[in-house]
C-alpha positions as CSV (number, residue, x, y, z in Angstrom):
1,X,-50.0,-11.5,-43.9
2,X,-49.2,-7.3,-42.8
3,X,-50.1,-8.8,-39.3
4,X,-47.6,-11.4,-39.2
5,X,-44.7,-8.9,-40.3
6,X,-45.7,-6.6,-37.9
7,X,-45.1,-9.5,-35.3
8,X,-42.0,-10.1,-36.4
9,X,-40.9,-6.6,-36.6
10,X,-41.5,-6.0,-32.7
11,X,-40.1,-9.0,-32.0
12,X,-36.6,-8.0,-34.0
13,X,-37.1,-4.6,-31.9
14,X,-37.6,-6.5,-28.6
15,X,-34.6,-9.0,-29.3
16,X,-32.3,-6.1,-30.6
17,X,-33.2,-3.8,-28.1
18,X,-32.8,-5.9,-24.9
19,X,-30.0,-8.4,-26.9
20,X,-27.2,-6.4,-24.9
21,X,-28.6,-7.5,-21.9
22,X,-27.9,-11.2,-22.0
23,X,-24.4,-10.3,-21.9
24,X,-25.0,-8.6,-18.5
25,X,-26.5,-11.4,-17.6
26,X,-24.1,-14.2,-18.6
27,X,-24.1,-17.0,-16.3
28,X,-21.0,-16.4,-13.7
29,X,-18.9,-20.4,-13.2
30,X,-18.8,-18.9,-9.3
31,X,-16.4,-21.8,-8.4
32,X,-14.0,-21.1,-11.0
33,X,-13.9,-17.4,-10.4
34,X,-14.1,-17.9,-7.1
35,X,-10.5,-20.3,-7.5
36,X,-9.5,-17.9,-10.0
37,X,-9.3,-14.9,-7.3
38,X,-7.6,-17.1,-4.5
39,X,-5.0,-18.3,-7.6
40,X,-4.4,-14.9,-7.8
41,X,-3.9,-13.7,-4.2
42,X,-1.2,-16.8,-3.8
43,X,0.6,-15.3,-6.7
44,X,0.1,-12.2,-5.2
45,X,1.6,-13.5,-1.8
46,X,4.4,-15.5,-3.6
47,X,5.6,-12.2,-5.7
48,X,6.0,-10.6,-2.5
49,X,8.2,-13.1,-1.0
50,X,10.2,-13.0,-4.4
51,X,10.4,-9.2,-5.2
52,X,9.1,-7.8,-1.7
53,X,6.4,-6.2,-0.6
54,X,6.1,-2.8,-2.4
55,X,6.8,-4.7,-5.9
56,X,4.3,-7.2,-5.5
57,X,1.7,-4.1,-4.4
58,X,3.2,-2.2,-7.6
59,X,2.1,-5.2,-9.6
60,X,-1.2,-6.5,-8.4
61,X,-2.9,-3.0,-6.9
62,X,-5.2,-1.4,-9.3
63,X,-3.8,2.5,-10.2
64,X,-6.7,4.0,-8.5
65,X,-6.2,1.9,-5.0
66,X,-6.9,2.6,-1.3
67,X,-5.0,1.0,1.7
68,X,-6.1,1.4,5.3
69,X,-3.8,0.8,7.2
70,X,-3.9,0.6,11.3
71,X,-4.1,3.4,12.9
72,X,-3.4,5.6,10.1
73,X,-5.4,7.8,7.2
74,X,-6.1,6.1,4.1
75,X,-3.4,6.1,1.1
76,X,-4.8,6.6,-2.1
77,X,-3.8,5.7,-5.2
78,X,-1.1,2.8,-6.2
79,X,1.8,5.2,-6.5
80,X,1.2,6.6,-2.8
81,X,0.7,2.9,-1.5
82,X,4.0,2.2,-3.2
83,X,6.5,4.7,-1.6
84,X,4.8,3.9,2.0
85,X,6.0,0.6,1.4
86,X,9.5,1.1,-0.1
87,X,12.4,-0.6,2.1
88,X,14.3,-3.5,2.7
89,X,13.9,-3.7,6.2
90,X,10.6,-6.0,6.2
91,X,9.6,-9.0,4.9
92,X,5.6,-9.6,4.4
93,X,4.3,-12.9,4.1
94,X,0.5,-13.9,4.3
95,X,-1.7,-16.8,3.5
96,X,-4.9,-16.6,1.4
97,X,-7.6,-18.0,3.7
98,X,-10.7,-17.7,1.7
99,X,-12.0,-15.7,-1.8
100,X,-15.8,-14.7,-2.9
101,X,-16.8,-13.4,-6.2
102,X,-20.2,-11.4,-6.4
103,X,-22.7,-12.8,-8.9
104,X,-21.8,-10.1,-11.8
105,X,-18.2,-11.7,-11.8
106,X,-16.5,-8.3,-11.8
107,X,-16.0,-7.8,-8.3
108,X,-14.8,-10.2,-5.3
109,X,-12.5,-10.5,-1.9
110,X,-10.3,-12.1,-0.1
111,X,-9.1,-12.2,3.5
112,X,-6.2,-14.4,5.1
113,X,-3.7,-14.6,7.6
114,X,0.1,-12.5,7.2
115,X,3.3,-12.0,9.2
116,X,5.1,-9.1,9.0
117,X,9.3,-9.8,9.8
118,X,10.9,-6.3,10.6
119,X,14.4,-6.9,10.4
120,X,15.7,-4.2,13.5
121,X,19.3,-2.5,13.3
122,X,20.5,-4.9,16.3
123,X,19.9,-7.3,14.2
124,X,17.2,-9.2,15.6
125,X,14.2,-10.0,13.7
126,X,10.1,-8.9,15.1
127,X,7.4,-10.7,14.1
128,X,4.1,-9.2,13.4
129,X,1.1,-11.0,13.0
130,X,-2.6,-9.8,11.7
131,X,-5.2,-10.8,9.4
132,X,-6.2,-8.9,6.1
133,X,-8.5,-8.6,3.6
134,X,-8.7,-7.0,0.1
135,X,-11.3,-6.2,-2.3
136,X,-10.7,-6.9,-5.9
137,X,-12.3,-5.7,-9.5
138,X,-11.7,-8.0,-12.5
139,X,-10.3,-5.6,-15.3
140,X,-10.9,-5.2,-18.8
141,X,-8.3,-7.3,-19.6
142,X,-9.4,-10.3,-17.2
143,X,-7.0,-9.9,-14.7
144,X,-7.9,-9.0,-10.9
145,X,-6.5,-6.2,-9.2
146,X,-6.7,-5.1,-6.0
147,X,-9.1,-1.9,-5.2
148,X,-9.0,-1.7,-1.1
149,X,-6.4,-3.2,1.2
150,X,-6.8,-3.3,5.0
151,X,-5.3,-5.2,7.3
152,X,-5.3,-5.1,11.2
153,X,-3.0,-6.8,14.3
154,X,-4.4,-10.3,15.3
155,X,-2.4,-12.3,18.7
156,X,1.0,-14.5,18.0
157,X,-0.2,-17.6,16.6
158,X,-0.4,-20.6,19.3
159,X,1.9,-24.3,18.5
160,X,0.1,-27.3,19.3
């Protein structure tokens, strides 16, 4: 009988002890995450077309951000990114291509397709293309925010 409650003892001890780690080890829905990301990087792309660009950055960067830009030193934090981005002059417009998540669920990217339309003082409008792609990290509140933001000049688009 003192054997079996000595079994039963370690095997509260082994279950308490490593019980923390099943949460660690959840079983990530990839797919849905993975929709879940792109969702957000269309909203992302919408709030810039509805508030511009350094509003929508404002919103969906996390605080402690990077951007590299092209041809430029990083810009650190959201606040930075923010005022490097201030101005009515441009519009930016981009396209979610693709998302990933990594297995832990906490982490993911996305990459796509954007147009920048710099609005000169002649009046005329330049259109900038490129390609871009940001890493996220899920928060603690479930929402994804953007942790590094790069982007770099691709050729005009071609019509068929």
């Amino acid at each position: 009988m003192r054997f079996n409650s000595i079994i039963k003892i370690i095997f509260l001890f082994i279950f308490f002890s490593f019980g923390g780690y099943a949460v660690a080890f959840a079983q990530v829905n990839m797919e849905a995450e993975r929709k879940i990301l792109l969702d957000t990087d269309y909203e992302f792309a919408r709030t810039s077309v509805k508030k511009g660009p350094s509003a929508a950055f404002y919103l969906y960067l996390a605080d402690n951000a990077m951007q590299l830009p092209e041809g430029s030193l990083p810009i650190y934090g959201k606040n930075a990114i923010y005022e490097t981005m201030k101005g009515d002059h441009y519009d930016l417009l981009w396209t979610p291509v693709k998302a990933d998540v990594a297995s832990s669920g906490d982490l993911g990217w996305t990459w796509g397709k954007f147009v920048v339309v710099v609005r000169n003082s002649d009046g005329t409008e330049t259109n900038m293309y490129g390609k871009y792609l940001n890493v996220w990290r899920k928060q603690a509140d479930g929402k994804w925010k953007v942790i590094v933001d790069m982007g770099n000049a691709s050729p005009s688009p071609t019509k068929n």
